[in-house]
DSSP file (Angstrom, degrees, kcal/mol; ACC not computed):
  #  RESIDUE AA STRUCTURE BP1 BP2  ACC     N-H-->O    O-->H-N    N-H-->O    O-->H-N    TCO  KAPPA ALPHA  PHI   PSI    X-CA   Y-CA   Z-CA
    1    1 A X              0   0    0      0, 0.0     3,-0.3     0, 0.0     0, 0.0   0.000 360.0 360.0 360.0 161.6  245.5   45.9   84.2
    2    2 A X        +     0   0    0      1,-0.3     3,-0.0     3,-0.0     0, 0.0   0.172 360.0  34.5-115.4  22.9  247.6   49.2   84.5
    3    3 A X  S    S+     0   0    0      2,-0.0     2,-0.3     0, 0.0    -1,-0.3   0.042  90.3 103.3-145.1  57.5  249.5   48.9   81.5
    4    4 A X        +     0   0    0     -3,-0.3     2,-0.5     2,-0.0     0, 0.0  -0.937  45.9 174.6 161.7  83.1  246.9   47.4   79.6
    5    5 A X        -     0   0    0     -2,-0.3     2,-0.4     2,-0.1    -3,-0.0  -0.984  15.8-164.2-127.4 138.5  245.0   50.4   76.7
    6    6 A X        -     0   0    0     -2,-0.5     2,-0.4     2,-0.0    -2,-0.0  -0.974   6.5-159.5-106.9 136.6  242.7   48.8   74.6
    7    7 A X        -     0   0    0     -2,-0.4     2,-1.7     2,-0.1    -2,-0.1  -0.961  22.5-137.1-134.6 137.2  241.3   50.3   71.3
    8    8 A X  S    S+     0   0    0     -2,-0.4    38,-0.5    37,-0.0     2,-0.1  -0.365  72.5  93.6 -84.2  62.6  238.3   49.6   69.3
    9    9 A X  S    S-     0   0    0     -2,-1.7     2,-0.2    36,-0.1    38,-0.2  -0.501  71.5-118.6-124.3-169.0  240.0   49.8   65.9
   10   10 A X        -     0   0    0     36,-0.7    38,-0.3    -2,-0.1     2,-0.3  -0.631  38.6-128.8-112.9-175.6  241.7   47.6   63.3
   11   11 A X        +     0   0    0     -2,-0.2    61,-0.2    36,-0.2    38,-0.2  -0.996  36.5 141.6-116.8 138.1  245.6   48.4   62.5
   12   12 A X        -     0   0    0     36,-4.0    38,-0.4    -2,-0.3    63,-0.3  -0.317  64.5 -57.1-153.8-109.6  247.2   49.0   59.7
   13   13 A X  S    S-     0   0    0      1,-0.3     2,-0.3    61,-0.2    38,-0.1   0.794 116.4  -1.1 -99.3 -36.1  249.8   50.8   57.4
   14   14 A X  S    S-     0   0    0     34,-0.1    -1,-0.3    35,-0.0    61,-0.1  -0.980  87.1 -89.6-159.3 159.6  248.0   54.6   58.3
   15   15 A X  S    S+     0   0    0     -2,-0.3     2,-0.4    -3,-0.1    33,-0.2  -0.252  74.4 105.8 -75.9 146.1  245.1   55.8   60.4
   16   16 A X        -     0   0    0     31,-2.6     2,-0.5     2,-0.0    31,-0.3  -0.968  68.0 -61.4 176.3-143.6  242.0   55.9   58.5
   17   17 A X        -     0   0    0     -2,-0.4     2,-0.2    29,-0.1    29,-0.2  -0.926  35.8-166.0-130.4 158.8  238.7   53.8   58.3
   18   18 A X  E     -A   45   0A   0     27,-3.0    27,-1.8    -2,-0.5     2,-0.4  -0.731  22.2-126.5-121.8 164.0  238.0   50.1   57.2
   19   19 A X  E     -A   44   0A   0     -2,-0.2    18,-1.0    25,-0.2     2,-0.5  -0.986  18.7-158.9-121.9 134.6  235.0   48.7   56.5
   20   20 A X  E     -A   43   0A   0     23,-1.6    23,-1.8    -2,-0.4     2,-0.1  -0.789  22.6-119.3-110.6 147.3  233.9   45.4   58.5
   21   21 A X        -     0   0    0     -2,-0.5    13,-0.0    21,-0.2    18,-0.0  -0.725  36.4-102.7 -80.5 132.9  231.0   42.7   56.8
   22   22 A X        -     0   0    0     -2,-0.1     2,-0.3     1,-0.0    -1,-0.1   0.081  38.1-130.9  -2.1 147.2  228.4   42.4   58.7
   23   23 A X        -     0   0    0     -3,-0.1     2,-0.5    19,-0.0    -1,-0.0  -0.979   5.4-150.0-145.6 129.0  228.5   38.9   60.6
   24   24 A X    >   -     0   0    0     -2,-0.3     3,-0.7     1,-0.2    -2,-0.0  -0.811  15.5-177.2 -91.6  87.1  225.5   36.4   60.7
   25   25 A X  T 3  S+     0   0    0     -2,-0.5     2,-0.9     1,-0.3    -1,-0.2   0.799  72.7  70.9 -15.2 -53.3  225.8   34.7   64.0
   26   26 A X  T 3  S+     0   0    0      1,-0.1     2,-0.3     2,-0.1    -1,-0.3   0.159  97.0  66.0 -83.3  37.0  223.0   32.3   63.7
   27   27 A X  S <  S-     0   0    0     -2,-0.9    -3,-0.1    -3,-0.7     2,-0.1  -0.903  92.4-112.8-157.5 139.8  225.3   30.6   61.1
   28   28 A X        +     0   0    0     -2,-0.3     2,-0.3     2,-0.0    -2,-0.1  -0.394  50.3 123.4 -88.3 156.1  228.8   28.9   62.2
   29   29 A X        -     0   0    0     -2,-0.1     2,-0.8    -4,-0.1     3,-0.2  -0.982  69.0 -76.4-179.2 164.1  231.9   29.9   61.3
   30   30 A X    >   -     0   0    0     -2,-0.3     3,-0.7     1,-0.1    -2,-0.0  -0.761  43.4-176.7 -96.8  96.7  235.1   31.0   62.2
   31   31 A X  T 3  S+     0   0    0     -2,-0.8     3,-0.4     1,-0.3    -1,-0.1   0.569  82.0  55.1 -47.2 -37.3  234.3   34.6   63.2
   32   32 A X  T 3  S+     0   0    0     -3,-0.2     2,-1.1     1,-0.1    -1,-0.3   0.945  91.0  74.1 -70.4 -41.4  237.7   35.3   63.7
   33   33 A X    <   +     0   0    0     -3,-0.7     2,-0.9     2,-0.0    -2,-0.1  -0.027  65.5 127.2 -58.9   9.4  239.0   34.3   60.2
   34   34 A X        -     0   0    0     -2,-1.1   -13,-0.2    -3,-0.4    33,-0.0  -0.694  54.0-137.0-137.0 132.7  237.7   37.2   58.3
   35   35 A X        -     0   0    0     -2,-0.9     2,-0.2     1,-0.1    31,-0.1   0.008  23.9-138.1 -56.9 133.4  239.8   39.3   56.0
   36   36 A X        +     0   0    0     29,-0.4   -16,-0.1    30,-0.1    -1,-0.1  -0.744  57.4  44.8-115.7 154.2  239.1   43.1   56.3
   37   37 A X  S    S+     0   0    0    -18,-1.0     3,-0.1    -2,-0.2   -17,-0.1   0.726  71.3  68.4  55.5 138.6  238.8   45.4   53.5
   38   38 A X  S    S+     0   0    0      1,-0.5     2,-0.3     3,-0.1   -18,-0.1  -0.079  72.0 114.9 111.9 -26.2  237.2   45.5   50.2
   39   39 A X        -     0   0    0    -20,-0.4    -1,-0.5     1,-0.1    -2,-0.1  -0.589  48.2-160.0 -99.1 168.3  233.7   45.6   51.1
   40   40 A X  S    S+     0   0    0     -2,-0.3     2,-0.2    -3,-0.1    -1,-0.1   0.240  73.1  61.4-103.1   7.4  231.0   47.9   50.7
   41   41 A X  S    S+     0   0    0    -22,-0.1    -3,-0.1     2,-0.1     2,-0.0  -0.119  77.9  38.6-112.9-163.0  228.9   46.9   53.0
   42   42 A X  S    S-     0   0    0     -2,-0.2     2,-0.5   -23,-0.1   -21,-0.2  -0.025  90.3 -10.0 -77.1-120.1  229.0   46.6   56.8
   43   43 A X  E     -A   20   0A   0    -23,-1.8   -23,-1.6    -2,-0.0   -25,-0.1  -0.838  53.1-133.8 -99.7 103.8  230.4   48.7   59.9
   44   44 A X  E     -A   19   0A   0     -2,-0.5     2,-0.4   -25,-0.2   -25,-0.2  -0.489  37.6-178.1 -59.8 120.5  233.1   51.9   59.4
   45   45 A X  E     -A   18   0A   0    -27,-1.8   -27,-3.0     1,-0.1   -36,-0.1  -0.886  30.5 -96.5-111.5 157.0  236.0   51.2   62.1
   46   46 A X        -     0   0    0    -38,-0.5   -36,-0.7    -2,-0.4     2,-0.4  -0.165  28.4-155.5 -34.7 152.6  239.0   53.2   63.0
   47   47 A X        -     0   0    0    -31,-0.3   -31,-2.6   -38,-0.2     2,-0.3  -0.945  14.3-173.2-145.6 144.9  242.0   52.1   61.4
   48   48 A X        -     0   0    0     -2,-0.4   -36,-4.0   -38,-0.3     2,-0.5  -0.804  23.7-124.5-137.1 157.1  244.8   53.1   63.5
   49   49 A X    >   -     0   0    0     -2,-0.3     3,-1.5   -38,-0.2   -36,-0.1  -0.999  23.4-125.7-117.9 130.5  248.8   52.7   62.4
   50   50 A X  G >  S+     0   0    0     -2,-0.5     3,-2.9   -38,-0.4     5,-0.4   0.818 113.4  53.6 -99.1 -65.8  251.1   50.5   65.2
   51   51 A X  G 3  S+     0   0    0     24,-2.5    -1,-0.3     1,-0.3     3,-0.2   0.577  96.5  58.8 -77.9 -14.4  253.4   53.9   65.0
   52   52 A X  G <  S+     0   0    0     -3,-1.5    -1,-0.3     1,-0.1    -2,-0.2   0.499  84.0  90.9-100.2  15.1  250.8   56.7   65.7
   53   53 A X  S <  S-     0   0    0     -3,-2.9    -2,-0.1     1,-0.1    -1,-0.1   0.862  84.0-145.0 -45.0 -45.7  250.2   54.9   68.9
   54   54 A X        -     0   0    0     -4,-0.3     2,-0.2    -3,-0.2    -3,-0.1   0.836  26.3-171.2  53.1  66.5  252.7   56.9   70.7
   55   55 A X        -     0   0    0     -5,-0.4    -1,-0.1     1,-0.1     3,-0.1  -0.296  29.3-148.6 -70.4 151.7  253.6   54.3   72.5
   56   56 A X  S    S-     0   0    0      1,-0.3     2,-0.3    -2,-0.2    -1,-0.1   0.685  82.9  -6.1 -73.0 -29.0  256.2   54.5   75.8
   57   57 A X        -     0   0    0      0, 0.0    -1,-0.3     0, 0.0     2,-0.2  -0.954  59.9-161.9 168.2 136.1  257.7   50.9   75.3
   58   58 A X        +     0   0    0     -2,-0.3     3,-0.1    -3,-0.1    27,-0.1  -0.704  19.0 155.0-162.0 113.1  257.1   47.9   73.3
   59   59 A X        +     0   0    0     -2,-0.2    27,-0.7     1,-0.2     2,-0.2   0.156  67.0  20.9-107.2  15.8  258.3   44.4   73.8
   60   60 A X  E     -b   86   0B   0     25,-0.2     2,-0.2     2,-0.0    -1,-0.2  -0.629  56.2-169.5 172.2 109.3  256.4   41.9   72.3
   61   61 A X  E     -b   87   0B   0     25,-2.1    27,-1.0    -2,-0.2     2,-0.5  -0.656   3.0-170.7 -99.2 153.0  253.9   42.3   69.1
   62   62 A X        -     0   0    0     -2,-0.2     2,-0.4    25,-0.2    27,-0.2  -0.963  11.9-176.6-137.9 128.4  251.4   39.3   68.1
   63   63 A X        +     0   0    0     -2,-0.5    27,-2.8    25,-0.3     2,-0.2  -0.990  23.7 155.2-127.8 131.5  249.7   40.0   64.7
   64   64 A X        +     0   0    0     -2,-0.4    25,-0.0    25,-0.2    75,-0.0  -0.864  15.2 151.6-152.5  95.3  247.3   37.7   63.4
   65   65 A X    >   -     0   0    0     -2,-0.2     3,-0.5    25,-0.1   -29,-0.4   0.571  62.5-108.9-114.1  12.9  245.1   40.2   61.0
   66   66 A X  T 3  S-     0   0    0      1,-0.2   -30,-0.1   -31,-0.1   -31,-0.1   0.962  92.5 -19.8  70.1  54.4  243.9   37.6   58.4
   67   67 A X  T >  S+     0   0    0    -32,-0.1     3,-0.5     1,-0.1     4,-0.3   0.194 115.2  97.8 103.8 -30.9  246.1   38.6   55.4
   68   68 A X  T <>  +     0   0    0     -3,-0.5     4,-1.7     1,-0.2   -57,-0.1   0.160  47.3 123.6-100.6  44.9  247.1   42.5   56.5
   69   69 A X  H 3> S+     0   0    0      2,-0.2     4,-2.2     1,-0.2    -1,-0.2   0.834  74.1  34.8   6.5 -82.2  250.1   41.3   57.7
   70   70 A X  H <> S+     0   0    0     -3,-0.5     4,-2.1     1,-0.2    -1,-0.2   0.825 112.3  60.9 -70.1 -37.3  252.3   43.4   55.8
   71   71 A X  H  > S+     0   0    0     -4,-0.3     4,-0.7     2,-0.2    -1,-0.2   0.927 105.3  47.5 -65.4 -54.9  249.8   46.3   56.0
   72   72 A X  H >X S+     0   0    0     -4,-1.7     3,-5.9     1,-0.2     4,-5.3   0.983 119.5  46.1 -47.9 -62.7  250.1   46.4   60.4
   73   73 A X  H 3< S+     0   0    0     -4,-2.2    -1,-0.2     1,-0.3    -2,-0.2   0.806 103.1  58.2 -70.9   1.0  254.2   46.3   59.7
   74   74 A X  H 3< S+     0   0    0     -4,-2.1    -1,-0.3     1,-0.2    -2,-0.2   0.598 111.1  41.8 -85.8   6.4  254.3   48.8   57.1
   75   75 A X  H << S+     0   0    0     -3,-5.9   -24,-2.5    -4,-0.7     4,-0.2   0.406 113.0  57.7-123.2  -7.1  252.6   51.3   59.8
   76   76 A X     X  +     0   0    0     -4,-5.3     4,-1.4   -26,-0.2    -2,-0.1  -0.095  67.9 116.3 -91.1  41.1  255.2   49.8   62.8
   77   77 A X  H  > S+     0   0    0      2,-0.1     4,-0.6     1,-0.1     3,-0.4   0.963  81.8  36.6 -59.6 -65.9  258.3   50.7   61.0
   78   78 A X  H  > S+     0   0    0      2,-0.2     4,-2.6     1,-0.2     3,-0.2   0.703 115.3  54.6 -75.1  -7.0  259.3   53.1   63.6
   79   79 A X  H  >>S+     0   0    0      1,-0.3     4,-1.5     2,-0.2     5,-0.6   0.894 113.1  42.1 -41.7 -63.8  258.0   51.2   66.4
   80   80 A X  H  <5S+     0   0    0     -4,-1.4    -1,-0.3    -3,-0.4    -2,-0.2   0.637 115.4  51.2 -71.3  -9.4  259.9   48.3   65.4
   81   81 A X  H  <5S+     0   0    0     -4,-0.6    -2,-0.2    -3,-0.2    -1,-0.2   0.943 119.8  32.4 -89.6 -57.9  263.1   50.4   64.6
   82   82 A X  H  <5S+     0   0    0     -4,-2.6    -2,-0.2     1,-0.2    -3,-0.1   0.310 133.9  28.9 -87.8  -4.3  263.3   52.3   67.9
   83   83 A X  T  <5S-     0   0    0     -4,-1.5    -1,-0.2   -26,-0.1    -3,-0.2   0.266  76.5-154.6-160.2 -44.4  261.8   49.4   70.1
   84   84 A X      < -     0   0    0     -5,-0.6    -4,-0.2    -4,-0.2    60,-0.2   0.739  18.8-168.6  26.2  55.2  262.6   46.3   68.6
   85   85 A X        -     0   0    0     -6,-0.3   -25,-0.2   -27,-0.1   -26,-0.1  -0.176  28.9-108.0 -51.6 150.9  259.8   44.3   70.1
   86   86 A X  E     -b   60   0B   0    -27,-0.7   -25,-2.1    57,-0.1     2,-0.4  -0.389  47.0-156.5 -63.7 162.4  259.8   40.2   69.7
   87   87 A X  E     -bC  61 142B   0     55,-1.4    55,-2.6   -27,-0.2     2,-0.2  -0.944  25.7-168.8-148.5 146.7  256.9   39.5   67.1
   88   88 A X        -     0   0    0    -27,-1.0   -25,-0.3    -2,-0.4     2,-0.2  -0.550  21.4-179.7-165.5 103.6  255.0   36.6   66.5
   89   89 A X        -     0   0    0    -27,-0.2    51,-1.2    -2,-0.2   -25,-0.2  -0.520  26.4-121.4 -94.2 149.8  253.1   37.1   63.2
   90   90 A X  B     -D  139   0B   0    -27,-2.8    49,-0.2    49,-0.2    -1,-0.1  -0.336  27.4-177.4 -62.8 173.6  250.8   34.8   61.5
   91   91 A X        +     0   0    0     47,-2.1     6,-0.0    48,-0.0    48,-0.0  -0.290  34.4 126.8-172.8  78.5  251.7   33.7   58.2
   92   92 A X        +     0   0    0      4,-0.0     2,-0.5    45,-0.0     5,-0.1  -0.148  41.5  95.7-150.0  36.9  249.4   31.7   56.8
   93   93 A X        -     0   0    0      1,-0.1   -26,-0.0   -26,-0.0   -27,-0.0  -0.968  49.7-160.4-114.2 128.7  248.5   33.5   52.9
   94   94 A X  S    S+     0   0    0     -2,-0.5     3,-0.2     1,-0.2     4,-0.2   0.568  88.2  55.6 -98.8  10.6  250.4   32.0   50.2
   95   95 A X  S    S+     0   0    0      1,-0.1    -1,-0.2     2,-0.1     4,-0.2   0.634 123.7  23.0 -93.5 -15.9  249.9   34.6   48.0
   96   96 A X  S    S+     0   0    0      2,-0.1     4,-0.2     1,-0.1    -2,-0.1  -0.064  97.0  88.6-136.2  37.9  251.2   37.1   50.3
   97   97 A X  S  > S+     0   0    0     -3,-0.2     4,-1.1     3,-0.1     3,-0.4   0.841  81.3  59.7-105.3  -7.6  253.4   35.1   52.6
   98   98 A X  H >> S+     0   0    0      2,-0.2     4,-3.6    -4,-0.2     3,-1.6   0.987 114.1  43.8 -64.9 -76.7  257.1   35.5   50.1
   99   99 A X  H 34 S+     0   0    0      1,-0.3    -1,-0.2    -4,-0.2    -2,-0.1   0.246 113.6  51.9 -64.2  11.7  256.7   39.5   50.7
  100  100 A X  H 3> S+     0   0    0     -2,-0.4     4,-0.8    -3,-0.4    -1,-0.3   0.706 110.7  46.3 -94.1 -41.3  255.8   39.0   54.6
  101  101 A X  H <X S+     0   0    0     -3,-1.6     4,-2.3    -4,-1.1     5,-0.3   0.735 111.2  51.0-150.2 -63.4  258.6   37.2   55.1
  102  102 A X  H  X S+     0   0    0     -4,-3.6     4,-4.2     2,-0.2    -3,-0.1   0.942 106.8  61.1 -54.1 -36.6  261.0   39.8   53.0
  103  103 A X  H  > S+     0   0    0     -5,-0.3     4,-0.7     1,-0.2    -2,-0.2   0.940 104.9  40.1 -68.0 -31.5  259.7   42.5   55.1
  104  104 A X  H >X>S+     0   0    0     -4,-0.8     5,-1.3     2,-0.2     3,-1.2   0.913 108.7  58.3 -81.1 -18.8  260.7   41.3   58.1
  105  105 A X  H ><5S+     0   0    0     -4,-2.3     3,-1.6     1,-0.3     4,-0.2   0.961 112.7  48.0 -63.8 -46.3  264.1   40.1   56.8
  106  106 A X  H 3<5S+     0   0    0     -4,-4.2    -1,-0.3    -5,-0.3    -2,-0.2   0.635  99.7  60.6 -68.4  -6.9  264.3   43.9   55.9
  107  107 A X  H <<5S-     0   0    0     -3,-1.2    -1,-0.2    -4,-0.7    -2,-0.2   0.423 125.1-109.6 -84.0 -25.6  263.2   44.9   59.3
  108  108 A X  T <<5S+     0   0    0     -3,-1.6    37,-1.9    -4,-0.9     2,-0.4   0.904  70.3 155.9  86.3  56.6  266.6   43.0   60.4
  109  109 A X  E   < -E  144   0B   0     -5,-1.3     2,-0.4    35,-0.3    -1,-0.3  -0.857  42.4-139.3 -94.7 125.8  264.2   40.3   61.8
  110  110 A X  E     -E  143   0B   0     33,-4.3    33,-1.5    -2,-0.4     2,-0.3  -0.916  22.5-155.5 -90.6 154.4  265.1   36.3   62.4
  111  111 A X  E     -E  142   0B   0     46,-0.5     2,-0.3    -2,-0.4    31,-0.2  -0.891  16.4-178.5-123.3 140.4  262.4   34.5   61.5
  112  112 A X  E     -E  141   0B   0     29,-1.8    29,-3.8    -2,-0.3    44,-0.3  -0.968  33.6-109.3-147.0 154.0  261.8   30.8   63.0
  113  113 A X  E     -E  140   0B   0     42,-2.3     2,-0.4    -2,-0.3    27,-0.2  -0.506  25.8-170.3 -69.7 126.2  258.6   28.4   61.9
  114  114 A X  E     +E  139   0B   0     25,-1.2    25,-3.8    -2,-0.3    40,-0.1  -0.964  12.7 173.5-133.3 113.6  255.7   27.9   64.8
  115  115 A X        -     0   0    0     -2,-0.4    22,-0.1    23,-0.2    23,-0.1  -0.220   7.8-179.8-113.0  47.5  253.6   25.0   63.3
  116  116 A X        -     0   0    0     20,-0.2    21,-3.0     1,-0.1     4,-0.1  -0.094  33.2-114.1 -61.8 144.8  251.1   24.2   66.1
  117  117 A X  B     -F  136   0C   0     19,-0.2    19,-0.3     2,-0.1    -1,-0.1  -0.297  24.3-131.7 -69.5 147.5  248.4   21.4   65.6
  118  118 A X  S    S+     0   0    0     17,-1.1     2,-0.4    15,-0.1    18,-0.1   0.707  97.0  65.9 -40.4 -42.2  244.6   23.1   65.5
  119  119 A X        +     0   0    0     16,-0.4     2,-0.4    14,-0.2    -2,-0.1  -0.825  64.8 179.3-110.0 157.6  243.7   20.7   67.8
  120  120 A X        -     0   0    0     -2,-0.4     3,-0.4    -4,-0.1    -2,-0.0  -0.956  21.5-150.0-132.9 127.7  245.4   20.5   71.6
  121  121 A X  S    S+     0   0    0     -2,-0.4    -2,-0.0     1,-0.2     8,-0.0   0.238  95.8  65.7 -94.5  22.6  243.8   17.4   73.6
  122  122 A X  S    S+     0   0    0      6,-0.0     2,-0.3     4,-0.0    -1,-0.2  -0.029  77.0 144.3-122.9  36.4  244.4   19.5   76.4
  123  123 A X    >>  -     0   0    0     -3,-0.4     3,-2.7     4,-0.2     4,-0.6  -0.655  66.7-102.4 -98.8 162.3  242.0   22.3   75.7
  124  124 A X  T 34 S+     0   0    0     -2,-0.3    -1,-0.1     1,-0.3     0, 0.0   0.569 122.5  45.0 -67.1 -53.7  240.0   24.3   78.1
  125  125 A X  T 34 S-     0   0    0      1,-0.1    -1,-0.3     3,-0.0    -2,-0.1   0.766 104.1-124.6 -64.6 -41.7  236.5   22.3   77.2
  126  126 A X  T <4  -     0   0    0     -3,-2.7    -2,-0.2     1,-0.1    -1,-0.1   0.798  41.9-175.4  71.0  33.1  238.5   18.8   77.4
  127  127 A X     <  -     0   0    0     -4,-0.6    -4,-0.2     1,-0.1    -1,-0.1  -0.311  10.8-164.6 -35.4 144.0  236.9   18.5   73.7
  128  128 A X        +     0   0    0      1,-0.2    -1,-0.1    -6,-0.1    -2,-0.1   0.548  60.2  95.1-108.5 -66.0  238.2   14.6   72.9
  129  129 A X        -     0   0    0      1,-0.1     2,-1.1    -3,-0.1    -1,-0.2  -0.124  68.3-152.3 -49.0 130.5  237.4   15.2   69.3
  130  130 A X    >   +     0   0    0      1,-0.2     3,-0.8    -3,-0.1    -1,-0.1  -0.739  22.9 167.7-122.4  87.6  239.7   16.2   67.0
  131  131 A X  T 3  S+     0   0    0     -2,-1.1    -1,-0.2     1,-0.2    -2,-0.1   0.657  81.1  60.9 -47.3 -28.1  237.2   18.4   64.1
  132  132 A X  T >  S-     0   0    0      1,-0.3     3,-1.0    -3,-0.1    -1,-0.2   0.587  83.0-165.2 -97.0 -10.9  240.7   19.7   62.7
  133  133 A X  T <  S-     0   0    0     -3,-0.8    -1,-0.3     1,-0.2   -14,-0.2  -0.467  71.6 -30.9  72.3-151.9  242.8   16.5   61.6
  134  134 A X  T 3  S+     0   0    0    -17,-0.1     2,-0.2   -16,-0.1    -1,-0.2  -0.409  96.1 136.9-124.4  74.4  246.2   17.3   61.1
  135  135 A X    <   -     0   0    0     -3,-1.0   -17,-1.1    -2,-0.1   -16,-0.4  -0.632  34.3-167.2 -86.7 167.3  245.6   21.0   60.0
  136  136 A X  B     -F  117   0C   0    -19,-0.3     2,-0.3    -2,-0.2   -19,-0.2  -0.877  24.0-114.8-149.3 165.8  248.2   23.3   61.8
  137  137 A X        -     0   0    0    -21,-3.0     2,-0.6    -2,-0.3   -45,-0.0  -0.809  26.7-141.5-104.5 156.6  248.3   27.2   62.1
  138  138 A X        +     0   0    0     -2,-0.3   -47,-2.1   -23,-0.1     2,-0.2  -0.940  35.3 161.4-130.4 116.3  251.4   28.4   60.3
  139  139 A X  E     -DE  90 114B   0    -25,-3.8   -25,-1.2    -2,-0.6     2,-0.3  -0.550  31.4-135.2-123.2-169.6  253.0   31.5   62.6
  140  140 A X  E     - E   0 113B   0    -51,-1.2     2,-0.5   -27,-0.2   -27,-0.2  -0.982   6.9-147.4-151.5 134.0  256.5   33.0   62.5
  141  141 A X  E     - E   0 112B   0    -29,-3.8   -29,-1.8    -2,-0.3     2,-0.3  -0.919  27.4-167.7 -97.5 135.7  258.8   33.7   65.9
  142  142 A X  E     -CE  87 111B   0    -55,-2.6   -55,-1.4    -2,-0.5     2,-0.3  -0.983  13.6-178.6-135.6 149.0  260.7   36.6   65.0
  143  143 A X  E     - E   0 110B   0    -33,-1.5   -33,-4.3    -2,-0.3     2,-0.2  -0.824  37.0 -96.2-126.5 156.5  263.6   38.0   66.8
  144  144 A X  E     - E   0 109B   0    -35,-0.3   -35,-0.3    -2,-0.3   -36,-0.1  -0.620  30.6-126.4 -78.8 148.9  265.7   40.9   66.3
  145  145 A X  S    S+     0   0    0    -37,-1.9    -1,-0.2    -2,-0.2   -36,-0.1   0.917 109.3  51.1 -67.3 -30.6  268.8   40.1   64.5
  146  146 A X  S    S+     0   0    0    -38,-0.3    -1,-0.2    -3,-0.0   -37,-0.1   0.983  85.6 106.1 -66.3 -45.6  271.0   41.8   67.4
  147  147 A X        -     0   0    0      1,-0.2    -4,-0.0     0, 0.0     0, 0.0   0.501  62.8-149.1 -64.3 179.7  269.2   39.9   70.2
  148  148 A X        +     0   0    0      2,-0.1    -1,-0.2     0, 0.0    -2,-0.0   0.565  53.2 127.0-139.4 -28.3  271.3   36.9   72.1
  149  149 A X        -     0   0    0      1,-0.1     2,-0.3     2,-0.0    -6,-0.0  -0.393  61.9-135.2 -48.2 140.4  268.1   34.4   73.0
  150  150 A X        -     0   0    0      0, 0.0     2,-0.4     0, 0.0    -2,-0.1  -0.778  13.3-156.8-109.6 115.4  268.8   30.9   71.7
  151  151 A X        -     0   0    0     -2,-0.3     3,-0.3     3,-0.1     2,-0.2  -0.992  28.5-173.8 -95.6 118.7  264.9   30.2   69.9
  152  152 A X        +     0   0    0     -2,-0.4     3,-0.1     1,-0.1     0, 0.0  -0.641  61.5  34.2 -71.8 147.1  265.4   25.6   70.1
  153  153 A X  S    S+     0   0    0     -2,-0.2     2,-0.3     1,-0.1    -1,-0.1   0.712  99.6  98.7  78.1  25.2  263.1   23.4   68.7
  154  154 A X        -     0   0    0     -3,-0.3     2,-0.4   -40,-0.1    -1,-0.1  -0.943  69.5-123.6-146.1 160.6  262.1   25.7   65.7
  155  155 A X        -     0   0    0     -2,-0.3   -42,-2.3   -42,-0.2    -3,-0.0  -0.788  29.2-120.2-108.9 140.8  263.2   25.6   62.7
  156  156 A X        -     0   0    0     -2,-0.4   -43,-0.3   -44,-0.3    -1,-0.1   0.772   8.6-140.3 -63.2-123.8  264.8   28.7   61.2
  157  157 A X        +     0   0    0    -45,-0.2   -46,-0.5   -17,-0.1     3,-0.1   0.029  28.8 161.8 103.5  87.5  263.8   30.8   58.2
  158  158 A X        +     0   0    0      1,-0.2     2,-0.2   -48,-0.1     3,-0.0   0.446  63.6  31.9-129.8   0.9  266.7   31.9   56.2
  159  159 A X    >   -     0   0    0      1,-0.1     3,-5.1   -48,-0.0     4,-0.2  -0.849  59.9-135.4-179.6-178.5  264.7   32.7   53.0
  160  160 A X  G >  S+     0   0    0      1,-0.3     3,-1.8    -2,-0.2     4,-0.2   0.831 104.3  78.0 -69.9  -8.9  261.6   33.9   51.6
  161  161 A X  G 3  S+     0   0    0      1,-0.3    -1,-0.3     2,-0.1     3,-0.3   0.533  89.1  71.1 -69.0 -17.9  261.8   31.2   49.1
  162  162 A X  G <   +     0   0    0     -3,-5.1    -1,-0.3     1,-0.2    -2,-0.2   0.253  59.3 103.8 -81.0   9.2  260.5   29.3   52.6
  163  163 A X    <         0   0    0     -3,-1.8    -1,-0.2    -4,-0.2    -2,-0.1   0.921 360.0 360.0 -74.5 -65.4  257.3   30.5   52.7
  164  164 A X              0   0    0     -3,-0.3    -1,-0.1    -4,-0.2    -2,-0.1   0.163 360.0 360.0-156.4 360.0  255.6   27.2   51.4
């Protein structure tokens, strides 16, 4: 793709390095699902801030960083100021999900609940079995307050006190 840069880092609040665990493979798991920083063991990445991108344009952010949430928008402030991209953040720490939830309200964010099921009986494999119950992913649609799209069929966020 020609607009399309990919970079082998994490993001977060300012460029620097993370440390990533080791991963055993020959044991199952959700490989996606794990929380970066804190350890002292495994792989030195880049850690890059949203705002030293120097990006051209930005319309549409997806962060799903397992708990550094806050960390990604506190190094897109001016991204998001100058930019206003659409967002749709995970949100899915209850210890950290009241001060996720303020930050974007302070970002002049609307915030609207996306509670999608785990399991889809229309997914790619045509899996029948449903492993997941009725767990759900807990995500947030966020719009800029100026913006004029009518979000239907979700339900609103109108304070942090909604978190869980």
């Amino acid at each position: 793709m020609e607009n399309v840069i990919a970079h082998h880092a994490a993001v977060g609040a300012e460029d620097g390095n993370i440390i990533v665990p080791g991963i055993d493979y020959q044991i199952g798991g959700n490989y996606g699902g794990i929380a970066l920083g804190g350890y002292e063991k495994g792989e030195s990445v880049s850690l890059k801030a949203i705002d030293d991108l120097d990006l051209k344009a930005c319309h549409f952010i997806k962060i799903d960083v397992e708990g550094m949430e806050n960390e990604v928008l506190a190094g897109a402030t001016d991204t998001l100021k100058k930019y206003r991209p659409i967002l749709y953040v995970e949100n899915d720490r209850r210890e950290r999900a009241k001060e996720l939830i303020e930050a974007l309200f302070s970002a002049e964010y609307r915030l609207f609940w996306h509670l999608p099921a785990l399991f889809n009986v229309d997914n790619f494999f045509g899996v029948e079995g449903n492993i997941f119950g009725n767990l759900i992913s807990r995500n947030m649609f966020c719009m800029p307050n100026e913006s004029e799209i009518n979000v239907a069929n979700f339900t609103e966020i109108t304070s942090a006190d909604d978190a869980f």
